[in-house]
C-alpha positions as CSV (number, residue, x, y, z in Angstrom):
1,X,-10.4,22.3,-10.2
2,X,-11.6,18.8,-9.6
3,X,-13.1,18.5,-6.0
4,X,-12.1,14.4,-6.1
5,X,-9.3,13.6,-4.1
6,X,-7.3,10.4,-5.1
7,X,-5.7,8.1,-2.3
8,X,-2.7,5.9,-3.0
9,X,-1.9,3.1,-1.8
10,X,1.6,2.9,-1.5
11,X,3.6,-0.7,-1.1
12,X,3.1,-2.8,-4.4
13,X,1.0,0.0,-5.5
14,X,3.4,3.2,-5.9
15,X,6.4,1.4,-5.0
16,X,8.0,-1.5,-6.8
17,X,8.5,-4.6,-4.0
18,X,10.6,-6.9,-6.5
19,X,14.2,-4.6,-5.6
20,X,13.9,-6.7,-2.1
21,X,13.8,-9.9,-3.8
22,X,17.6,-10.4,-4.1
23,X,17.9,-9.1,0.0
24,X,15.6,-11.7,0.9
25,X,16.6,-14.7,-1.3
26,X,20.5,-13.9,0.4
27,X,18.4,-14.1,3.9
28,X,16.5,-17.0,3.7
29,X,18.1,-19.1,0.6
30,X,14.9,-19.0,-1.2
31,X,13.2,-17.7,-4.1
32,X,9.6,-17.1,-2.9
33,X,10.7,-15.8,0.4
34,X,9.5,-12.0,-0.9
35,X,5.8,-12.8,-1.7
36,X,5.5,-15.5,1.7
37,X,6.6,-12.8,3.8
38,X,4.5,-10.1,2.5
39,X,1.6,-12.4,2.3
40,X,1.9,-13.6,5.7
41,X,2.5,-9.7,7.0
42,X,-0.8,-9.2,5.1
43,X,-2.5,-12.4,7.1
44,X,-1.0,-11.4,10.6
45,X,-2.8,-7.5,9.9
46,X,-5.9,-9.2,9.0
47,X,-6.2,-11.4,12.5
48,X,-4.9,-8.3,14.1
49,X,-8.2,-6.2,12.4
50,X,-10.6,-9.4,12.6
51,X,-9.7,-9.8,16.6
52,X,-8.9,-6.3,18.2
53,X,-5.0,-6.9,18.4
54,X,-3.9,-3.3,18.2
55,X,-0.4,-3.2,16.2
56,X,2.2,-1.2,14.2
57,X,3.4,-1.8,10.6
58,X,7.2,-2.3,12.2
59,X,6.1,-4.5,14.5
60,X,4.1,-6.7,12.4
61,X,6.9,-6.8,9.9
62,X,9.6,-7.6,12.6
63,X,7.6,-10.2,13.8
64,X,6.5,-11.9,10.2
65,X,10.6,-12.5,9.9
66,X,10.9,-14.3,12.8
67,X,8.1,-16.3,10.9
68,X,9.5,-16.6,7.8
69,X,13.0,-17.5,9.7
70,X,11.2,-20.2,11.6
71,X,9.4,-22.1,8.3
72,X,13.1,-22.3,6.4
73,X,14.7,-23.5,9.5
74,X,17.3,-20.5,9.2
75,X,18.8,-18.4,11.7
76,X,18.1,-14.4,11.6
77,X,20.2,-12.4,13.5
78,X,19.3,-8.4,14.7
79,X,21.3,-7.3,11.8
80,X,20.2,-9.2,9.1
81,X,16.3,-8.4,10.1
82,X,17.1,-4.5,10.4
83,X,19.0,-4.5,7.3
84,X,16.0,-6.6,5.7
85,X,13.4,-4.0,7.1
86,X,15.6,-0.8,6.2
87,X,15.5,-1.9,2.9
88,X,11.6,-1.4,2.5
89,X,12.1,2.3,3.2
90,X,14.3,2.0,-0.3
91,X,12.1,1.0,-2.7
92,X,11.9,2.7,-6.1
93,X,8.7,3.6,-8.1
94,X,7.2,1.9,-10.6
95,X,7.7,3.8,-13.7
96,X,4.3,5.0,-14.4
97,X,3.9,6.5,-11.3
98,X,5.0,9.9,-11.9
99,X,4.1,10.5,-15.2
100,X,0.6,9.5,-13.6
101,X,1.0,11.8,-10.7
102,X,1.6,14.3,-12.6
103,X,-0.8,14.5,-15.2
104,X,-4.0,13.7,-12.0
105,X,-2.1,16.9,-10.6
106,X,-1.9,18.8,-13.5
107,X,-6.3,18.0,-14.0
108,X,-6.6,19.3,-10.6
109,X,-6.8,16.5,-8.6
110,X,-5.7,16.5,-5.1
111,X,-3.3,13.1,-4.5
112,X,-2.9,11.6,-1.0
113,X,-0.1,8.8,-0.2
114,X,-2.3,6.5,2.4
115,X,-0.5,3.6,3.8
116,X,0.0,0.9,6.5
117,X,3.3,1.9,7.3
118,X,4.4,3.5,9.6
119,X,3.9,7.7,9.5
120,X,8.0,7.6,9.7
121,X,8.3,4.6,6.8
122,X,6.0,6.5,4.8
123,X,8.2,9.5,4.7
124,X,11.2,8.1,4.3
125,X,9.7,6.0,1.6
126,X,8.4,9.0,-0.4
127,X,11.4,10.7,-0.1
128,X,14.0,8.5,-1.0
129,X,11.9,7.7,-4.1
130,X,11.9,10.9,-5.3
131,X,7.7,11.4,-5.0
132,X,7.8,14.7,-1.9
133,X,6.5,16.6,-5.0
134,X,4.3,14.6,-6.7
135,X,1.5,14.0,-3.2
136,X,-0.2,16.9,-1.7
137,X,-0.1,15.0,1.6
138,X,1.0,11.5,3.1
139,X,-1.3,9.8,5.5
140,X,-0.5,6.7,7.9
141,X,-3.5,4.5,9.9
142,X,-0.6,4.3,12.5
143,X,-2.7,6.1,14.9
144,X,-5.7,4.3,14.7
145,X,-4.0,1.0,16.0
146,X,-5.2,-1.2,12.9
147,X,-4.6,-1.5,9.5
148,X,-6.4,-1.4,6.1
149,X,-9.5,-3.0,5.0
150,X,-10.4,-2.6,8.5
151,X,-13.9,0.2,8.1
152,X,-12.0,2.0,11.2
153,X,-9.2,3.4,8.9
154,X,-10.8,4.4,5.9
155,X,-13.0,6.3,8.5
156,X,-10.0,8.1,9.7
157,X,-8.5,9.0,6.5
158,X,-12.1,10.7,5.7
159,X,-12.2,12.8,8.9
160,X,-8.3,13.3,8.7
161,X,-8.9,15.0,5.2
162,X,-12.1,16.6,6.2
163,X,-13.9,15.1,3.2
164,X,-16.9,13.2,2.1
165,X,-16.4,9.4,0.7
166,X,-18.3,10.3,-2.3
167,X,-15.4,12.5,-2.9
168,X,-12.9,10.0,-2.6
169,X,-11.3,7.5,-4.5
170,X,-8.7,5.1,-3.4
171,X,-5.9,3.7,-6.1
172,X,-4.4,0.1,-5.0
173,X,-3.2,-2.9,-6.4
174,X,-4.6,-4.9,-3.6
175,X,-8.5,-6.2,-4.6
176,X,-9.2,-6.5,-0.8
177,X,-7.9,-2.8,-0.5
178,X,-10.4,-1.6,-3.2
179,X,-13.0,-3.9,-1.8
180,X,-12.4,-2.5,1.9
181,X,-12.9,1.2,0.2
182,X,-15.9,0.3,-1.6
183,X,-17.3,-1.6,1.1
184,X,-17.2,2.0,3.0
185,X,-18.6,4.5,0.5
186,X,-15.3,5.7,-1.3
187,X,-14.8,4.8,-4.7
188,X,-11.9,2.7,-6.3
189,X,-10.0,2.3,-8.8
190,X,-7.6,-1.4,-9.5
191,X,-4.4,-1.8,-11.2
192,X,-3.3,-5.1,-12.0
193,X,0.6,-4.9,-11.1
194,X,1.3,-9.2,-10.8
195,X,-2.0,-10.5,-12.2
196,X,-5.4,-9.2,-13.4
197,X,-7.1,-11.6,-11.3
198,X,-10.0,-9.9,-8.4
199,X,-11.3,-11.7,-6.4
200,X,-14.5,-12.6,-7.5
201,X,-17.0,-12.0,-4.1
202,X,-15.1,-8.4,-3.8
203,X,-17.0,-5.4,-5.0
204,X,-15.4,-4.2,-8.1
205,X,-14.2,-1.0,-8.7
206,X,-15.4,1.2,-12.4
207,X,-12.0,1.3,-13.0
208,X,-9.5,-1.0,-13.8
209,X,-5.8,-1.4,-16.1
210,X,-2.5,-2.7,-16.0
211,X,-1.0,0.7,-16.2
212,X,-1.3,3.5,-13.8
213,X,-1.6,6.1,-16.9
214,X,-4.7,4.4,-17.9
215,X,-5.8,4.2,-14.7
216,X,-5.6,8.0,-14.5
217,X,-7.0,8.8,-17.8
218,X,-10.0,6.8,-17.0
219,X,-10.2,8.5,-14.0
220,X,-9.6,12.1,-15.5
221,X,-12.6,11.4,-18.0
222,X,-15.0,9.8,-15.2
C-alpha cells in the first residue's frame, strides 16, 4: 500500500472546461469569452487571498460575469448567469482521467478531489461526471474563506486529511497551483492540458506530461 496520497485539482485539471465554450460564446457573442472569464475569476481569487477579502467560489464566479458582461457592453439577465453557472457543475472529464484514476488506485494510492469550488459544486461536479468511484474523498477550501495558492488552504487540506506534506502530492494543470503546493512542503506533479509553458520563477514540480497516464506512471515509479 502506498502511504502517498495524491490531490486533484479539479477545474481544467479533471474536468474538461472547453464544453462551456459554446454557452458562453451564445452569452456574450464572443469567442474568448471562456478563457477571460476564467482568467479574471482566477485574478479576483488572487486579490481576494493577497488582501484578506474573505469569499466563496459562487460568489466570485457570479460576480466575474457581471464583469465579463460589463467589458462586451452586453446585458446579462438572472437567467442567463444561473444557466451560465449551472453549467460548470456539468462538465465532463477529460479522457485520461479515469483510466488514470484507476490505475493510481489500483497501486494503492489514496486520491483526493481538492477544489475551489464550492463543497456543493464539487459534488455535484463529481457526480455528474461519473468520478464518485474513482476519489476516496472530495475536499473544498470553502471553509477556510480563501482560495488556492493561498499557504492557508493547503494547510487545511493537510490537517483535514490528518497527513504530513511530505506525504502529499498535488496533481494540477495550473503552474501557480503546483507552485503554491511546493511553495508549502507538498510535492507536485504538472500536466500540460493548453500549453507546456510554467512559468519560469515558479518552483517546478519532478513531474511533468501532457497526459494524465504519464503523469501517473511517473508517479507510480517515483
Amino acid at each position: 500500500m502506498k502511504s502517498e496520497i495524491i490531490l486533484f485539482d479539479i477545474n481544467e485539471t479533471v474536468l474538461d472546461l472547453s464544453s462551456l465554450k459554446t454557452h458562453f460564446i451564445k452569452a456574450f457573442g464572443q469567442q474568448d469569452a471562456l478563457p477571460l472569464w476564467f482568467s479574471r475569476l482566477l485574478h479576483a481569487s488572487t486579490v481576494c487571498i493577497a488582501t484578506g477579502v474573505r469569499s466563496d467560489f459562487a460568489t466570485l464566479a457570479a460576480i466575474t460575469l457581471d464583469n465579463l458582461a460589463a467589458y462586451y457592453q452586453v446585458t446579462l439577465n438572472d437567467a442567463q448567469k444561473s444557466g451560465l453557472l449551472k453549467e460548470f457543475a456539468r462538465l465532463p472529464t477529460h479522457s485520461d482521467i479515469k483510466p488514470a484514476l484507476s490505475k493510481l488506485r489500483q497501486h494503492g494510492f489514496k486520491t483526493v478531489a481538492f477544489s475551489n469550488s464550492s463543497s456543493a459544486l464539487i459534488n455535484q461536479q463529481i457526480a455528474q461526471a461519473g468520478l464518485a468511484d474513482y476519489f476516496d474523498e472530495l475536499v473544498s477550501v470553502e471553509s477556510t474563506g480563501s482560495f488556492k495558492p493561498d499557504p492557508l488552504v493547503y494547510d487545511f487540506v493537510m490537517q483535514h486529511l490528518g497527513v504530513e506534506k511530505t506525504n502529499v502530492r498535488l496533481v494540477a494543470t495550473h503552474d501557480w497551483d503546483t507552485h503554491g503546493a511546493l511553495s508549502q512542503g507538498l510535492k507536485a506533479a504538472y500536466i500540460a492540458r493548453a500549453t507546456p509553458f510554467y512559468h519560469p520563477l515558479y518552483l517546478k514540480p519532478d513531474i511533468q506530461s501532457q497526459n494524465m497516464l504519464e503523469i501517473v506512471e511517473q508517479i507510480i515509479s517515483a
